[in-house]
N, C-alpha and C positions, 0 to 999 in steps of 0.2 A: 340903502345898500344897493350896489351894484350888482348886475350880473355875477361880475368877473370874480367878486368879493363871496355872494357867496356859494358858487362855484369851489371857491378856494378852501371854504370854510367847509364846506360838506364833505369834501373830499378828505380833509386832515382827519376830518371823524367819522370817517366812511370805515375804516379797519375796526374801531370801537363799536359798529352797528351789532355783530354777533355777542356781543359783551351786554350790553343794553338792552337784548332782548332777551338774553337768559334772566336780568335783573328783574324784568317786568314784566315778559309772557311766559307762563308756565307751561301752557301747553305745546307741546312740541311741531304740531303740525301747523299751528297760527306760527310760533316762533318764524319756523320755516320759512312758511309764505312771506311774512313780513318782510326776510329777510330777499326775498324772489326768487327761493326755492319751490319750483314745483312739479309733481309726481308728474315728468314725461309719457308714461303711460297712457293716463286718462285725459290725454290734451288732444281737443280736433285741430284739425288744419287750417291753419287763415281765419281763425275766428275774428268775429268782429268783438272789440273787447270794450263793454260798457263799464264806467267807474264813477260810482255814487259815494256820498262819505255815511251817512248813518239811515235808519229806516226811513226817516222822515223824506230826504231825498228819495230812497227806494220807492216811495209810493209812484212817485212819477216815470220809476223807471219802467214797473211792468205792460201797462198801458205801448210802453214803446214796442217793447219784445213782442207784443202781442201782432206791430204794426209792420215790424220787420219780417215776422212768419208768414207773413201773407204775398211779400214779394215772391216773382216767380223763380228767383234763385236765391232762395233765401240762406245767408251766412248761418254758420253756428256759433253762437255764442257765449263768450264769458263774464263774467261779472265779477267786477272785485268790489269789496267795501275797505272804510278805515276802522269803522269801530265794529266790535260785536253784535251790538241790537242791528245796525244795518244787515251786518251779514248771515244772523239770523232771519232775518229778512226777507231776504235774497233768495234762501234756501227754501222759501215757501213757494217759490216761483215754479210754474212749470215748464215756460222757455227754456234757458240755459242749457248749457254743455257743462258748467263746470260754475261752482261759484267758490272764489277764495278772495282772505286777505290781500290788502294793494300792498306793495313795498315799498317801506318808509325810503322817502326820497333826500337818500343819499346814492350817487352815481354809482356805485359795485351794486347795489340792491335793485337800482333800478334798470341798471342794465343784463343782469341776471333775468330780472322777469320779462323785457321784451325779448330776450334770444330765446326765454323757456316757450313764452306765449307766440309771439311770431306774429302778431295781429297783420289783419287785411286796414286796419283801421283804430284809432283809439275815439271813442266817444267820451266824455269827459260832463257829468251833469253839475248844474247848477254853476258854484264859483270852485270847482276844484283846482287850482289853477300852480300845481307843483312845478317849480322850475326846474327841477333835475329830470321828472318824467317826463314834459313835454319837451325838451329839450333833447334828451336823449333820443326820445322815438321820433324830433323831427329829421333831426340826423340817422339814424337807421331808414329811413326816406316813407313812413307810410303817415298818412295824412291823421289829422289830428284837428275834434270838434268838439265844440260846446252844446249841449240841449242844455233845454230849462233855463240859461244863463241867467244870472243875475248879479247885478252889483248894487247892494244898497246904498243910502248914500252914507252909513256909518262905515261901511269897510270899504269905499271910495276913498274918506277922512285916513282911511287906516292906510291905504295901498301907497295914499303920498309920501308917507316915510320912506318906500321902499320902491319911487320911482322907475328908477332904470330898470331894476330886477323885473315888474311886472309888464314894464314897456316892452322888455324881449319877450318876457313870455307868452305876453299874446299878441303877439305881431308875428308868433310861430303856427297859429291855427290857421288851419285849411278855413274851416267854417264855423260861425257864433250864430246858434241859433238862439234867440232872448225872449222873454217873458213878454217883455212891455218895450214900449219905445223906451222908455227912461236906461233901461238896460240895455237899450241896444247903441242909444248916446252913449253910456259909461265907456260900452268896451271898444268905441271908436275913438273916444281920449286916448285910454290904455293903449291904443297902437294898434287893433283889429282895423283891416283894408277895409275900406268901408262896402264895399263888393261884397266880402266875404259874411256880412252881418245882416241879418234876418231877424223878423219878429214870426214868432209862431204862434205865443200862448202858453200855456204850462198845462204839461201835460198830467198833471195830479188830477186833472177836471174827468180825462175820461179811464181812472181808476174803477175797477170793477164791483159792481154794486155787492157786497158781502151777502154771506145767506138770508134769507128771508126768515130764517128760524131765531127767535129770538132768546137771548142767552138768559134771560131771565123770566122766571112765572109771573107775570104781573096779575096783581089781583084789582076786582073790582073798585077802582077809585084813587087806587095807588097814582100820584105823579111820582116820576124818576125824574130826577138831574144829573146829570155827568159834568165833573170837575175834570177834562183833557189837558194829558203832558203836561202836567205841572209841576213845575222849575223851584229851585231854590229862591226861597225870597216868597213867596208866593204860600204856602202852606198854614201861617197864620191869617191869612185874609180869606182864604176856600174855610178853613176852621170857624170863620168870624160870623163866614156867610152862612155854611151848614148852622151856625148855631140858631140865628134868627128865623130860616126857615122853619124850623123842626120846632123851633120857641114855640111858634104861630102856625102849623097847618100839620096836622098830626097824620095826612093823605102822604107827606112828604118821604121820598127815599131818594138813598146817596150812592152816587159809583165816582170814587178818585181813581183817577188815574196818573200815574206819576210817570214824568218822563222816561226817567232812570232809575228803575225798582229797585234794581240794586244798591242803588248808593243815597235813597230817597228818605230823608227823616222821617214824613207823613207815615213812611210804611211801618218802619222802627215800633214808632209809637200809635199805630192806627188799633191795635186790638184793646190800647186801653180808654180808648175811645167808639169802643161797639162796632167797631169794623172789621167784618171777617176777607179772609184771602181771598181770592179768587182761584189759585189753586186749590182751594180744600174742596169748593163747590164746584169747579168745572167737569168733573166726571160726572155729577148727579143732575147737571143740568137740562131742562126738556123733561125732566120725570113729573112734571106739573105741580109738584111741593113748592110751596112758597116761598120767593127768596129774602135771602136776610134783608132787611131796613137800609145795613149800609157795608159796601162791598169796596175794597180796595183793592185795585187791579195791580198783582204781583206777577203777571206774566206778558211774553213779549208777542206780540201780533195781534192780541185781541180787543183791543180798545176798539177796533172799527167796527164790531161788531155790535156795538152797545148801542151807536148813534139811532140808528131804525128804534130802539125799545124806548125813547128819551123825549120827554116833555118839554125839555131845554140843554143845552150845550152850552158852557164856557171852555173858552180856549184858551191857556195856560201858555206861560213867557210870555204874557201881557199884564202883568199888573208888574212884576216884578221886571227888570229891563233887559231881558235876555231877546228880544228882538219877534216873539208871536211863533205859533206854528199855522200849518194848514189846517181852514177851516172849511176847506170841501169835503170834506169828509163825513161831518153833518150837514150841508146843506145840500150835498146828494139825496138825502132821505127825508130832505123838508123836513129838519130840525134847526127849531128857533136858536140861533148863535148868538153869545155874550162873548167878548172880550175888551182886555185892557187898551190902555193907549199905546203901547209899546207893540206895532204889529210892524214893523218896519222891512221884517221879512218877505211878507207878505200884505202892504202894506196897498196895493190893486185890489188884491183879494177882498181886504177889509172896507177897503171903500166902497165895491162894488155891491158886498150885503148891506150897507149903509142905505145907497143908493137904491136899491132893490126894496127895503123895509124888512130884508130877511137879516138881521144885526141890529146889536146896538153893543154902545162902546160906554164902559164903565169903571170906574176910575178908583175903586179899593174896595175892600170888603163888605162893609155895610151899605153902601148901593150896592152890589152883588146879590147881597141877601136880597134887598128889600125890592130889586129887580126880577129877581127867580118870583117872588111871594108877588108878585105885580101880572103876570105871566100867567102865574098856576090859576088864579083869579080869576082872569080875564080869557074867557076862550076863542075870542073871536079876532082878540088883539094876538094871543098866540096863533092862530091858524093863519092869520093875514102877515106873519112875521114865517110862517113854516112855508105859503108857497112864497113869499117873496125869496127866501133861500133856495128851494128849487127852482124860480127863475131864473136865479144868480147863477146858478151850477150849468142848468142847459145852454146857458150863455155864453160860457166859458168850453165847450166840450168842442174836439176836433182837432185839438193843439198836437197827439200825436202822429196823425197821419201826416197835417201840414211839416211837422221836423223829418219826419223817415221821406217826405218825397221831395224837402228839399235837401236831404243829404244824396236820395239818387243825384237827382238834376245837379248836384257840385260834384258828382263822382266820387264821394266819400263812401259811398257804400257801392260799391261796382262788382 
C-alpha cells in the first residue's frame, strides 16, 4: 500500500471514527480522547508529548521522564497510550502533566489532537510508527522521534507489503533512536537519513527497582516460581509445568501471571485449579499470614513486584509465538530467567542472559517443569544463574540518559 492510498482510505472512514468508537469504547472520556478530544483546560503549554502503545512499552517510558526532569529546562509532559493496561500504566507515573488515550489514526482524529496538544515535540517509542500521526505533525512543523526503536525482523517481513507507506513514514522523523545496531540497519532501509539514526540501548534496563517489601509471606523453605505475561497458546504448557513441579517437590509455589487478565482463560479457570486472585489477597499482604500455594495475578502493575520474592522466572510469549516480553525486570533483582524460543522481541535481551548464564531457553512444558525442579535442586547452579542476570542488567543500564541527550544534541527537545 501506498502513502497516497492509504491516505485516501483513512480519510473516506475518517467521518465513520465517532461511529466506531461509540461501537467499542463505552466510556466516554477514552471514547473522546480516542477520538482527539481533549479537556483544554488541564493541558500545559508546549509539552513534550511521549507515546507508547501498551504497558510493556511504558516500562521504558518512565526511566525516560525521569531523564528529561533533570534537564535545566525541563518540558512538561504528556503521555498517550493505545490500549488500557498501557495507560493504566502511565497513570502510575509521577512525571507527566497529563496522561490520555492516542487518537486512532485517522487524519480528523489526529489532527484534532495535535491542535489540542500543541507539542514542542512528538517522541514516539519502540515501532509506533502511524502514518497519519506522523505525517500530520510533520506537517504542522514540530519534530518528531523514535526511542527504544525497533524493527524485528518478523515486522521487517510484515512492513514489505506496505513498502511505500512506511518508506514515507519514516523518512519523516527528525531522529531514530534504536535498541541494537540491527535496529538501527532496519530503520535506515525504511528511509531514516542515516544522520538521523542512533543506537542508544533500551531503556527498560534503567527501570526503577520496585519496593523492597515483598508481596508475599514466604515461609521457611517455600521456593516460588512466577509464570510472566502469559499469552494465549501458552496456558497448557505453564499447567503441564506447575503440575510436575508440585508432583515432585511439595517446597513448591506458584504465581501466574497473565498478560491480559482480563481476557485470559488461565484466570477463568485458575480457582478450579487452587489458585486464588490476587486481588482478594493484596489488601492483607505484609500482615505476615502465609500466602496461598498458588496465586494468580488479576491485577494491572503488580507483576514487577513479585520478581525480588522468586526462585525462578519464566517469561511468557515465548513458548507460544507471540514474539517474548521483557525480561529485565527479573534480572534486575538476580532472578534465575526461563524462556521460550520465540523472544524475537526482545531477542538481544535473550541472548545476552544466554551469554551471561543468567537464562536459559526452553522449549515446551515438560522441560519447563523439569527445568524449574533442576533449579529448586540445585543452589549454586541457581545463584550462578541469579548473578549472571544481574550482570546482564548492569550491562545494559544508561540507555536513558544516552536517548534524552542525544535528543538535546538534534534539537528535538530544545
Amino acid at each position: 500500500m501506498t502513502d497516497g492510498l492509504y491516505r485516501i482510505a483513512t480519510t473516506i472512514a475518517d467521518p465513520l471514527a465517532p461511529l466506531i468508537a461509540r461501537l467499542f469504547v463505552r466510556d466516554p472520556r477514552e471514547r473522546n480522547e480516542r477520538l482527539g478530544r481533549y479537556g483544554a483546560d488541564s493541558l500545559p503549554a508546549r509539552p513534550l508529548w511521549i507515546h507508547a502503545a501498551s504497558a510493556g512499552e511504558m516500562t521504558g517510558v518512565e526511566p525516560v521522564l525521569d531523564e528529561i526532569a533533570q534537564l535545566a529546562a525541563a518540558p512538561s509532559v504528556i503521555v498517550s497510550a493505545t490500549t488500557r493496561t498501557g495507560r493504566a500504566r502511565a497513570g502510575q507515573f509521577t512525571q507527566p502533566a497529563r496522561v490520555v488515550f492516542a487518537p486512532a489514526d485517522f487524519p480528523g482524529c489526529v489532527r484534532r489532537a495535535t491542535g489540542a496538544l500543541a507539542p514542542r515535540a512528538l517522541l514516539l517509542v519502540e515501532t509506533e510508527l502511524w502514518p497519519n500521526l506522523i505525517r500530520v505533525a510533520h506537517e504542522a512543523g514540530f519534530p518528531i522521534a523514535i526511542g527504544n526503536g525497533r524493527i524485528t525482523a518478523r515486522s521487517h517481513s510484515r512492513m514489505k507489503r506496505a513498502g511505500a507507506l512506511y518508506r514515507n513514514t519514516v523518512s519523516r522523523l527528525a531522529a531514530v533512536g534504536c535498541q541494537t545496531e540491527d535496529d538501527a540497519a532496519r530503520f535506515r532501509e525504511w528511509g531514516a537519513q542515516p544522520d538521523r539514526v542512533f543506537v542508544h540501548g533500551n531503556t527498560k534496563a534503567d527501570q526503577k527497582a520496585p519496593s523492597s517489601a515483598s508481596p508475599i509471606a514466604r515461609q521457611p523453605g517455600e521456593r516460588w516460581i512466577l509464570f510472566a505475561s502469559i499469552r494465549p497458546g501458552e496456558e497448557r504448557a505453564v499447567a503441564e509445568a506447575i503440575a510436575i513441579v508440585a508432583g515432585r517437590d511439595r517446597s513448591a509455589r506458584f504465581v501466574v501471571g497473565p498478560r491480559h487478565p482480563d481476557r485470559s482463560p488461565f484466570l477463568r479457570t485458575a480457582h478450579d485449579h487452587g489458585f486464588r486472585r490476587w486481588s482478594e489477597l493484596k489488601e492483607g499482604a505484609g500482615s505476615g499470614e502465609a500466602s496461598p500455594e498458588r496465586i494468580v495475578l488479576d491485577t494491572i502493575g503488580d507483576q514487577a513486584s513479585f520478581f525480588g520474592a522468586m526462585d525462578a522466572a519464566f517469561i511468557g510469549g515465548s513458548l507460544a509465538d507471540h514474539g517474548g516480553h521483557n525480561p529485565l525486570e527479573a534480572a534486575r533483582v538476580g532472578t534465575p530467567v526461563l524462556f521460550g524460543p520465540h523472544m524475537q522481541n526482545c531477542r538481544d535481551l535473550a541472548d545476552a542472559l544466554l551469554a551471561s548464564g543468567g537464562g536459559r531457553e526452553i522449549r515446551n512444558g515438560t522441560e519447563l517443569g523439569e527445568t524449574i525442579l533442576t533449579l529448586l535442586r540445585d543452589d549454586p547452579a541457581r545463584d550462578a544463574m541469579a548473578e549472571g542476570a544481574r550482570t546482564m542488567f548492569s550491562s545494559n543500564r544508561g540507555a536513558s540518559r544516552r536517548l534524552v541527550q542525544e535528543l538535546v544534541a538534534r534539537e528535538v527537545l530544545a
